[in-house]
C-alpha positions as CSV (number, residue, x, y, z in Angstrom):
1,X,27.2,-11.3,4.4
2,X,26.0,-11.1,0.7
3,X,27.6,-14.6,0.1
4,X,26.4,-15.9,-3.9
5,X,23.3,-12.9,-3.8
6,X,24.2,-11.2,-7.6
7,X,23.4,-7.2,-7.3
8,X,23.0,-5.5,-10.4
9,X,24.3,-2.1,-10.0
10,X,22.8,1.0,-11.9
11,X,25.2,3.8,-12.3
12,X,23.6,7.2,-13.8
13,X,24.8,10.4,-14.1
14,X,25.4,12.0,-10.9
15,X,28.8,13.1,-9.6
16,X,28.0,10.9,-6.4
17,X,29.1,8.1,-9.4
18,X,32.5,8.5,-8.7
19,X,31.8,6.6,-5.2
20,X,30.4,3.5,-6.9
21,X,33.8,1.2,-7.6
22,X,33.8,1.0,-3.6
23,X,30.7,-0.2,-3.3
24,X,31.0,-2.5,-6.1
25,X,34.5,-3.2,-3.9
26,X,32.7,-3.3,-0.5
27,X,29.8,-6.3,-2.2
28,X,32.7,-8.4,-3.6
29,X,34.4,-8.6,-0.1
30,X,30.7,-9.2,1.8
31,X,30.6,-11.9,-0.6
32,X,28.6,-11.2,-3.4
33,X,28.8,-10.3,-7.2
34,X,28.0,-7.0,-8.9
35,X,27.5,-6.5,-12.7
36,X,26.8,-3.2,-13.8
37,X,25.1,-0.9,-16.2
38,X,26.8,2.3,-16.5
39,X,24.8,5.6,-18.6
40,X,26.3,7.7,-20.9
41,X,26.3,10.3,-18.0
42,X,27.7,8.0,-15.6
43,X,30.4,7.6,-17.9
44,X,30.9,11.3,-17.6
45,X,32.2,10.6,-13.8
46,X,33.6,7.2,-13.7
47,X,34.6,5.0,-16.6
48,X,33.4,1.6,-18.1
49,X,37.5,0.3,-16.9
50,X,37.4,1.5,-13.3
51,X,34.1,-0.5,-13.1
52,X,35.1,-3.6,-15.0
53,X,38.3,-3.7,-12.8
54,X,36.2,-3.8,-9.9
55,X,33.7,-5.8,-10.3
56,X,35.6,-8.4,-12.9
57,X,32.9,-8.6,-15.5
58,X,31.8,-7.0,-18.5
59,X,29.9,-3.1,-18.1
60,X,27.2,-2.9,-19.8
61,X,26.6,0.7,-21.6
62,X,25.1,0.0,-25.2
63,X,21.0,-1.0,-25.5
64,X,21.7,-1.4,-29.0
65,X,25.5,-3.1,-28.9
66,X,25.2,-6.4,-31.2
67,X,28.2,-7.8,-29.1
68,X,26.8,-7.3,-25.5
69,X,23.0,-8.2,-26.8
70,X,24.3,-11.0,-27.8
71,X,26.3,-11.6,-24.9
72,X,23.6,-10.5,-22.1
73,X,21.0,-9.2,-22.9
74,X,19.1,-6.3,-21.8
75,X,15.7,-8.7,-20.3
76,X,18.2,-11.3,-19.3
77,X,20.3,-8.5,-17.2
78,X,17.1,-7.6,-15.5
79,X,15.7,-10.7,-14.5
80,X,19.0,-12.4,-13.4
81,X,20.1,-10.5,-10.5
82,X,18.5,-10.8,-6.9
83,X,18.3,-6.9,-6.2
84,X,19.2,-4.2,-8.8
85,X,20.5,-1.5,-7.4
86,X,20.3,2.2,-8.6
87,X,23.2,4.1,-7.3
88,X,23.2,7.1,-7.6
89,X,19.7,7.3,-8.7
90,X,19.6,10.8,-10.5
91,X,16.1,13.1,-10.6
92,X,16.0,12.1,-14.6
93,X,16.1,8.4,-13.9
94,X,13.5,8.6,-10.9
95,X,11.5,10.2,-13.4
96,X,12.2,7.4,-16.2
97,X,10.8,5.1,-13.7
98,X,8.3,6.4,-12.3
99,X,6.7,7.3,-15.7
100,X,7.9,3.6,-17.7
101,X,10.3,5.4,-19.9
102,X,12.8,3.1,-21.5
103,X,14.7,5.7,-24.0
104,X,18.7,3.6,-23.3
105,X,19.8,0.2,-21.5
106,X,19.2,1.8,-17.8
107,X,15.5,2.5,-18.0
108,X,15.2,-0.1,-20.2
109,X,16.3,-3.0,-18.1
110,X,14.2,-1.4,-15.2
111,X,11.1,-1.6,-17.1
112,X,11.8,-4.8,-17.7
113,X,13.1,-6.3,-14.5
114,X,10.7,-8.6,-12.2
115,X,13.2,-8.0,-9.3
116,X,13.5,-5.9,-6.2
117,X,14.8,-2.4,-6.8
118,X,16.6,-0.4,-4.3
119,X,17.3,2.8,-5.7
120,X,20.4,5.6,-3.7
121,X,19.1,9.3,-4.4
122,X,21.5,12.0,-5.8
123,X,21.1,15.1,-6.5
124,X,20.8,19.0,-5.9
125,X,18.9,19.7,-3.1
126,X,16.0,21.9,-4.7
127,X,16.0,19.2,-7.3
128,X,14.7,17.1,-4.5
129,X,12.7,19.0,-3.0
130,X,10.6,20.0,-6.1
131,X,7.2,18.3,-6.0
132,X,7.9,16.6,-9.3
133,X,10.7,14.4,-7.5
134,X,8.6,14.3,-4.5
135,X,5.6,12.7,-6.9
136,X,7.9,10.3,-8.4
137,X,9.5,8.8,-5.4
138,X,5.5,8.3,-3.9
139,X,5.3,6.5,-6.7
140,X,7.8,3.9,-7.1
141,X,7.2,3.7,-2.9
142,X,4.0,2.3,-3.7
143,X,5.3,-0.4,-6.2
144,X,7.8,-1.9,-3.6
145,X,10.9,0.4,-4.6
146,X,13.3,0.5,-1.6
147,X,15.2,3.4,-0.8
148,X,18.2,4.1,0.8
149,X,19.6,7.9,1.5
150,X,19.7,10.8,0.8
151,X,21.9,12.4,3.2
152,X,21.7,15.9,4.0
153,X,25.0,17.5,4.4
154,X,27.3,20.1,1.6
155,X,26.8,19.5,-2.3
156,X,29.1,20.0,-4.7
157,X,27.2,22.9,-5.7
158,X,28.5,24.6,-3.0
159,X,24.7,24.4,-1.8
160,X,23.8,22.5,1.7
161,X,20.9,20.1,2.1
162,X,19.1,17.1,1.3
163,X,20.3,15.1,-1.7
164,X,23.2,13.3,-0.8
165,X,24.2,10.1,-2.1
166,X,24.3,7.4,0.7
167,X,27.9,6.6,1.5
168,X,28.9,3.4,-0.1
169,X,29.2,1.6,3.2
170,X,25.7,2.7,3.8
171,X,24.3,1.2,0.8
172,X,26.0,-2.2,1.7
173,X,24.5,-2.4,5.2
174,X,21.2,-1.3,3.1
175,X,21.1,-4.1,1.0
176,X,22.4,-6.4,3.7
177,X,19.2,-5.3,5.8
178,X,16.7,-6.1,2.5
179,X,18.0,-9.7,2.6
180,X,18.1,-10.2,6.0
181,X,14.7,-8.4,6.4
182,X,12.4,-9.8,3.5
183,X,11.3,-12.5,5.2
184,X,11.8,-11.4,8.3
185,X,7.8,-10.3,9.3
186,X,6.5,-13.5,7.3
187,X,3.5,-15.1,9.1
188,X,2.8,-11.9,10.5
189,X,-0.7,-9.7,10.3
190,X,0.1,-5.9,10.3
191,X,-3.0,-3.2,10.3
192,X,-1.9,-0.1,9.6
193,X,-4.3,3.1,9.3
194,X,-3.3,6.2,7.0
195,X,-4.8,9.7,5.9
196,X,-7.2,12.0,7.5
197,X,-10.5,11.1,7.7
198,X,-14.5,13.1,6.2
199,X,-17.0,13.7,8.6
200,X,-19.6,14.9,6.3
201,X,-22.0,18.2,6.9
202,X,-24.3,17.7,4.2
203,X,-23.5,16.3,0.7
204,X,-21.0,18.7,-0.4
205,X,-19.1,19.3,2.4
206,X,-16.8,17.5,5.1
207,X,-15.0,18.5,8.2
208,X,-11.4,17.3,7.8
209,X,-7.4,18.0,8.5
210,X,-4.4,17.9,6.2
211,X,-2.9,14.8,6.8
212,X,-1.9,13.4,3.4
213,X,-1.1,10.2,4.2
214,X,2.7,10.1,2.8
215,X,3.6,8.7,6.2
216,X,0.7,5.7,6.8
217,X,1.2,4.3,2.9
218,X,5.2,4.3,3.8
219,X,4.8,2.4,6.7
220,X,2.2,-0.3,4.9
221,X,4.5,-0.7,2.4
222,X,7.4,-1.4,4.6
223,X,6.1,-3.5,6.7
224,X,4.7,-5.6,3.2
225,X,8.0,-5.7,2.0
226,X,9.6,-7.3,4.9
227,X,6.7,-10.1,4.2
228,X,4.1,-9.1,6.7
229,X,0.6,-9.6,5.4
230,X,-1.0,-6.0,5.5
231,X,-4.0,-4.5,5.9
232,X,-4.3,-0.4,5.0
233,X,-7.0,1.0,5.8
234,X,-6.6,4.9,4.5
235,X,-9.6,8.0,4.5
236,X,-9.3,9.5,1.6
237,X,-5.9,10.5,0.1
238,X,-4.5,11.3,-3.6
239,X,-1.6,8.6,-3.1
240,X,-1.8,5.2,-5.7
241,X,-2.1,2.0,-3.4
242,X,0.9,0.7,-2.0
243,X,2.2,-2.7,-4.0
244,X,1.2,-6.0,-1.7
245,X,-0.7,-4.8,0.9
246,X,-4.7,-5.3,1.4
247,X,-6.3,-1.8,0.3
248,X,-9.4,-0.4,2.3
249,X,-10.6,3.1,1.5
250,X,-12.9,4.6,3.9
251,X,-14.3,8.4,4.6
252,X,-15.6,8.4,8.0
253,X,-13.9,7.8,12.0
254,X,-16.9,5.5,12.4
255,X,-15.9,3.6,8.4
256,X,-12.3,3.2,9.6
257,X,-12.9,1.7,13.3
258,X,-15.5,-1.0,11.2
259,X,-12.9,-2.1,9.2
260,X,-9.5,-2.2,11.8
261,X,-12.1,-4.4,13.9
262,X,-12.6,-6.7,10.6
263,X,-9.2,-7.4,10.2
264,X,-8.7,-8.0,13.8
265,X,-6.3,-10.1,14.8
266,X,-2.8,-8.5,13.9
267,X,0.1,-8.8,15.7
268,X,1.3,-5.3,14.9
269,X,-0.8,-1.9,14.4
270,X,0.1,1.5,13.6
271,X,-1.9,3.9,13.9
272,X,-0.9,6.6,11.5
273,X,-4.1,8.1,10.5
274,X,-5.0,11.5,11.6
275,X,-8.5,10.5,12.3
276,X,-10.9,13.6,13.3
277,X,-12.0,13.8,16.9
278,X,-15.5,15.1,15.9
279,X,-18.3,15.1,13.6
280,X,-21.4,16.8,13.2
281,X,-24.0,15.6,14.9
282,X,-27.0,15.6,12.0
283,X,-25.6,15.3,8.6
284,X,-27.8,17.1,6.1
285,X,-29.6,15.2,3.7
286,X,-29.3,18.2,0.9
287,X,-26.9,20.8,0.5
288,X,-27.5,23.7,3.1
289,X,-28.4,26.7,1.6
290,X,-26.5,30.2,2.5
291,X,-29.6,32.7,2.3
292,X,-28.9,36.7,1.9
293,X,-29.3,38.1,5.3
294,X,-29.9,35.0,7.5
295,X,-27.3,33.9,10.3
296,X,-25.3,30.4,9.3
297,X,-27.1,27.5,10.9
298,X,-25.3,26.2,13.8
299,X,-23.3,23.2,13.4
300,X,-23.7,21.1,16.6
301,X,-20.6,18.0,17.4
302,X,-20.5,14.5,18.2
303,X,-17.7,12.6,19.6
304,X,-16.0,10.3,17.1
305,X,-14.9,6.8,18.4
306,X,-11.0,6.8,19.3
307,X,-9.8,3.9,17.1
308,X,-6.3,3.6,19.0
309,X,-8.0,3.5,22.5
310,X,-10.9,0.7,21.2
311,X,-7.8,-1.4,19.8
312,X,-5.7,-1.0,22.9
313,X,-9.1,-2.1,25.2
314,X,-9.7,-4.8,22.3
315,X,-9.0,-7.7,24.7
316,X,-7.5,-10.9,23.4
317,X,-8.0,-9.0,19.7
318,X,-5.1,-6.4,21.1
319,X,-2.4,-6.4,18.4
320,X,0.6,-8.2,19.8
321,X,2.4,-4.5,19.4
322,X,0.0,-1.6,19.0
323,X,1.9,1.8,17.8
324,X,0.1,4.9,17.9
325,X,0.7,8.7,15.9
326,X,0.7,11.8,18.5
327,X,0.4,15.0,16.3
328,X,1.5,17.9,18.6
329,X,1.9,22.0,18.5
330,X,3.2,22.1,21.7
331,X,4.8,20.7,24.4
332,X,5.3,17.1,21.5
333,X,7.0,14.8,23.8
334,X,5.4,15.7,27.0
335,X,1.8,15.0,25.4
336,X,2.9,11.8,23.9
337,X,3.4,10.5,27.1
338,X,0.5,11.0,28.5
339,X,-1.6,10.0,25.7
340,X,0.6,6.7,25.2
341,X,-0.8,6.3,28.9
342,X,-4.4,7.2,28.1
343,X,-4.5,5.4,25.0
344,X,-3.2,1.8,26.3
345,X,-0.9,1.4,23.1
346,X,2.8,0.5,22.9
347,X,4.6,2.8,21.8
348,X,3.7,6.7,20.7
349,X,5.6,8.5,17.3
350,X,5.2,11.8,18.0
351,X,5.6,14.9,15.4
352,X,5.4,18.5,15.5
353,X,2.9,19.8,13.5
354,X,3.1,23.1,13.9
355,X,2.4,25.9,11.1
356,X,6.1,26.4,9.6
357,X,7.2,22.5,10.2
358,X,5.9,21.1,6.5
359,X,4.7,17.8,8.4
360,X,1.1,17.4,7.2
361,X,1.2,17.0,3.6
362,X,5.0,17.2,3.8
363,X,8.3,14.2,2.3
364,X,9.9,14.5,6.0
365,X,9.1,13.9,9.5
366,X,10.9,14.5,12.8
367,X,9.7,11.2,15.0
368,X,10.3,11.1,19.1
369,X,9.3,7.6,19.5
370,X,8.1,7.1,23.2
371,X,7.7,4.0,25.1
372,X,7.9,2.3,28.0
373,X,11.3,2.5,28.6
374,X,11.7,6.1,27.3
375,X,11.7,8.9,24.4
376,X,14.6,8.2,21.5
377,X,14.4,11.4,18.9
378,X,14.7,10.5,15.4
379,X,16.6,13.0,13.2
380,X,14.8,14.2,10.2
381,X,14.4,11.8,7.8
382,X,12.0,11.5,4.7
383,X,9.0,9.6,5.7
384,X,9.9,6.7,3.5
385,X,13.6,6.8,5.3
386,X,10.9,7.0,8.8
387,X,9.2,3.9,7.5
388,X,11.7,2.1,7.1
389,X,13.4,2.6,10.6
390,X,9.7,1.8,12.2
391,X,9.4,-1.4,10.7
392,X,13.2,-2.2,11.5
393,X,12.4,-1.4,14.6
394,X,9.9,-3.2,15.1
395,X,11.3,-6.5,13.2
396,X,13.7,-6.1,16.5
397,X,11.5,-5.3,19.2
398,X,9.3,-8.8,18.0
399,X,12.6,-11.1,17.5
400,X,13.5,-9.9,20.7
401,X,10.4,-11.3,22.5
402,X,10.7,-14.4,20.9
């Protein structure tokens, strides 16, 4: 139930708008109240009546409208709602908010709101696929944004793919979940390790993989949101740090098992980093020099330390719940299990990562989460949409030891 929680609904131009009066419908009948701010493109698909019917208030269109300034204005709209929801979130207002645009009331009152956002993408799939969009949603991941959708399915483009609004009833049990869930990890300590990791050959050079670490921030920031108190530790990525979480940046396998041992104890760790097995065994003190005509030196390898296997054999420092990443080419599930096994952890995600899949340094993930009991296969989601689940998943799995 949403009983007295205020939503602010968001509605900008996408033909997905038309679906908005039933969820502004389907939050009066959980219980709670909807006011909404409706774009000049949104007006394009549903009008300012159809939403005022609905939702029994005032729809707010006009930044510079004397009467509804007056009347509400544009910071007290922001600032009085519990969540404000964006539905359907369009690429153009994504990008508005990602960059701090405020060009009309929309933008404007997101700028300016100190509330929980949740936005509902819409939009043509190569739109959403294009690495601007991809960019922008990393972005307002990182400062707490919550995200529900898309859905892949037909557009009416007559195109097929991702970019779907959520369905309506969707986006109700999605904002249902946020207030169940915020507090629902509070008092907890979650470790969570992202990126690849630099095992360095001499000053300019490393031995690495290309792991982005799109997946590991999602996860921190999930599990932040839902009031866990979060430690990232991340090798080196290009991602901004995600909002409420404590930020370490290492390079090394040796940098990153230091500091999950520091912030030892945590009742939940997930291991997301793709942390390299080896490293050379001297590192140079200067560059190495290529000379004409002479052979390359030979590189000799040292075993790095297997942080998931030390935190599983950490004693009475175990997390509570210790997740572990299994990034496979062949035979995914099969080697999960085993290494789940060999590893003493909890529970395994296991991915493809295969040349054609897009997984390292991809938005989306296909997840076979094995355990104890079992393999459940995930459908592809986008690795926010995969955080998400996790830490829902694991808000369960801990309620239901207690």
């Amino acid at each position: 139930m949403l009983t007295d929680k205020r939503i602010l609904l968001i509605v900008a131009g996408g033909i997905a708008a038309y679906k908005t009066p039933e969820l502004v419908r389907l939050i009066a009948k959980a219980g709670g109240s909807t006011r909404v701010i409706l774009t000049d493109a949104g007006a394009q698909f549903v009008t300012p009546m159809t939403l005022g019917s609905v939702s029994g208030d005032t729809v707010y269109d006009d930044l510079f409208s004397l009467t509804e300034e007056s009347d509400m204005g544009h910071i007290q709209l922001s600032r009085e709602a519990d969540l404000v929801v964006v539905a359907p979130a369009t690429a153009d207002l994504m990008a508005k908010m990602a960059t701090g645009l405020a060009t009309d009331l929309a933008s404007t009152t997101l700028l300016a709101t100190d509330k929980p956002v949740m936005i509902a993408p819409a939009m043509n799939v190569r739109m959403w696929e294009h690495a601007a969009t991809q960019q922008n949603l990393q972005t307002l991941s990182a400062r707490g944004v919550h995200m529900v959708g898309p859905e892949e399915g037909d557009m009416a483009c007559g195109e097929y793919g991702m970019g779907r609004m959520a369905e309506p009833a969707y986006i109700l049990a999605a904002i249902q979940s946020f207030f169940q869930a915020s507090n629902r990890l509070m008092g907890q300590r979650a470790l969570v390790t992202s990126g690849p990791t630099h095992e360095a050959i001499d000053p300019v050079r490393y031995i690495a993989n290309r792991s982005s670490g799109k997946q590991g921030h999602a996860i921190a920031a999930a599990l932040a949101a839902m009031g866990a108190e979060t430690t990232l530790v991340s090798g080196p990525t290009n991602l901004p740090d995600p909002a409420g979480v404590h930020m370490v940046h290492v390079q090394s396998a040796r940098n990153m098992l230091d500091a999950c041992e520091s912030a030892l104890p945590a009742h939940i760790a997930v291991c997301a980093a793709a942390v390299a097995d080896w490293r050379p065994a001297d590192e140079a003190a200067s560059k190495m020099k290529k000379l004409p005509g002479e052979a390359p030196a030979p590189l000799s390898l040292s075993e790095n330390p297997d942080i998931l296997r030390t935190l599983g054999a950490a004693g009475n420092k175990r997390p509570g719940l210790l997740i572990g990443f299994a990034a496979e080419t062949d035979s995914v599930v099969e080697n999960a299990q085993k290494k789940r096994l060999s590893k003493g952890c909890d529970w395994i995600l296991a991915n493809d990562v295969s040349a054609g899949t897009g997984t390292f340094g991809g938005d989306e993930n296909v997840i076979h989460l094995v355990d104890e009991h079992g393999v459940e296969d995930w459908p592809r989601l986008s690795k926010i949409a995969v955080a998400q689940k996790l830490a829902n998943r694991i808000v369960d799995t801990l309620e239901a030891s207690r």
